[in-house]
C-alpha positions in Angstrom: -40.1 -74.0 -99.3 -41.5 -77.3 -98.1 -44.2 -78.2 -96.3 -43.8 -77.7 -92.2 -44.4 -80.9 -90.4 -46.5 -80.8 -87.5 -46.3 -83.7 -84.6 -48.3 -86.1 -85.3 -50.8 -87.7 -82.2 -50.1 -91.1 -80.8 -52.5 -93.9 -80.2 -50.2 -94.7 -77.4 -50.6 -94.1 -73.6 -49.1 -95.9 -70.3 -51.6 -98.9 -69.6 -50.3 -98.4 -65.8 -50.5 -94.3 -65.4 -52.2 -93.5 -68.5 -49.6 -90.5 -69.7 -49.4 -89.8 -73.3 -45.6 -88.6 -72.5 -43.6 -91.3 -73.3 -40.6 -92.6 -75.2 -41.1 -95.6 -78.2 -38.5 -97.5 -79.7 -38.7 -99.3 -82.9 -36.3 -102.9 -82.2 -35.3 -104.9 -85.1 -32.2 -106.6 -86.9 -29.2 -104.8 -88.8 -26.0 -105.7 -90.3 -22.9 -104.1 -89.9 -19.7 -104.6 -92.0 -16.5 -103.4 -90.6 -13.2 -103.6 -93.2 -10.6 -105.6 -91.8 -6.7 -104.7 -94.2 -3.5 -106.4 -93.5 -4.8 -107.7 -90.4 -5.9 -103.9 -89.1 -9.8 -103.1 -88.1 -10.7 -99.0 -89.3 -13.4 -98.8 -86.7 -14.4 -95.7 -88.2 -14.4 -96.8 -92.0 -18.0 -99.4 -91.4 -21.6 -98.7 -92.5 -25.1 -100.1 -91.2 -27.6 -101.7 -93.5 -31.3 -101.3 -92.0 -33.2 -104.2 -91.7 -36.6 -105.5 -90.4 -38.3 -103.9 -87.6 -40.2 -107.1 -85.9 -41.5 -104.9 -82.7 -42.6 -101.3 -80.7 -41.2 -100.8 -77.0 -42.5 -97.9 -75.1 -40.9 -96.4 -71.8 -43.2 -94.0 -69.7 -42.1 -90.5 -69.3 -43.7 -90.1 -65.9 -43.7 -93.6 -64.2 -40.6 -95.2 -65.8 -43.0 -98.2 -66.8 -42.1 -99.8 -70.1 -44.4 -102.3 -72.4 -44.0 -104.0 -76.0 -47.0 -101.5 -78.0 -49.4 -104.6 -78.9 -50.7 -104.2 -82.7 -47.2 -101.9 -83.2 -44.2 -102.9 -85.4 -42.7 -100.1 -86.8 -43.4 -96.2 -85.3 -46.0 -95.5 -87.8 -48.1 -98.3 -86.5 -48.6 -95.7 -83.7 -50.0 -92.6 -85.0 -53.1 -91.4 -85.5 -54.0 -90.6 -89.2 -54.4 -86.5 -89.7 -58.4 -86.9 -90.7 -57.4 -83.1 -92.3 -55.3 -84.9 -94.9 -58.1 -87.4 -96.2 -60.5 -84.4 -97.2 -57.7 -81.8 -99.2 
């Protein structure tokens, strides 16, 4: 079986009411390519190609206050490294 995935803890809290409850959102640019035959758009025949994340925008559970994460650009930029994992 593989390995269970606990939640891992964020270095993030809300500067204005200090809750660690909170939503974060990872912004960046994408492509999308839609097919377009004999003059007819499939809307449902596209696909997305990721691209660069450039920033971290939080939203507060509790006080609905939201902030760009400073020092954040991508999710992982927030977590707190499991100090478990660094002595197996």
């Amino acid at each position: 079986m593989g390995e269970e995935r606990r939640p891992a803890a964020s270095r993030v809290r809300c500067p204005k009411c200090r809750s660690k409850t909170l939503a974060l959102t990872e912004t960046g640019e994408w492509g999308s390519t839609f097919y377009v035959t004999d003059g007819r758009l499939d809307r449902g025949q596209g696909f997305h190609e990721p691209g660069c994340i450039f920033r971290v925008d939080a939203q507060c559970a509790l006080c609905d206050h939201t902030w760009k994460v400073r020092g954040a650009v991508q999710i992982t930029d927030c977590v707190i490294e499991d100090q478990e994992s660094d002595h197996a």
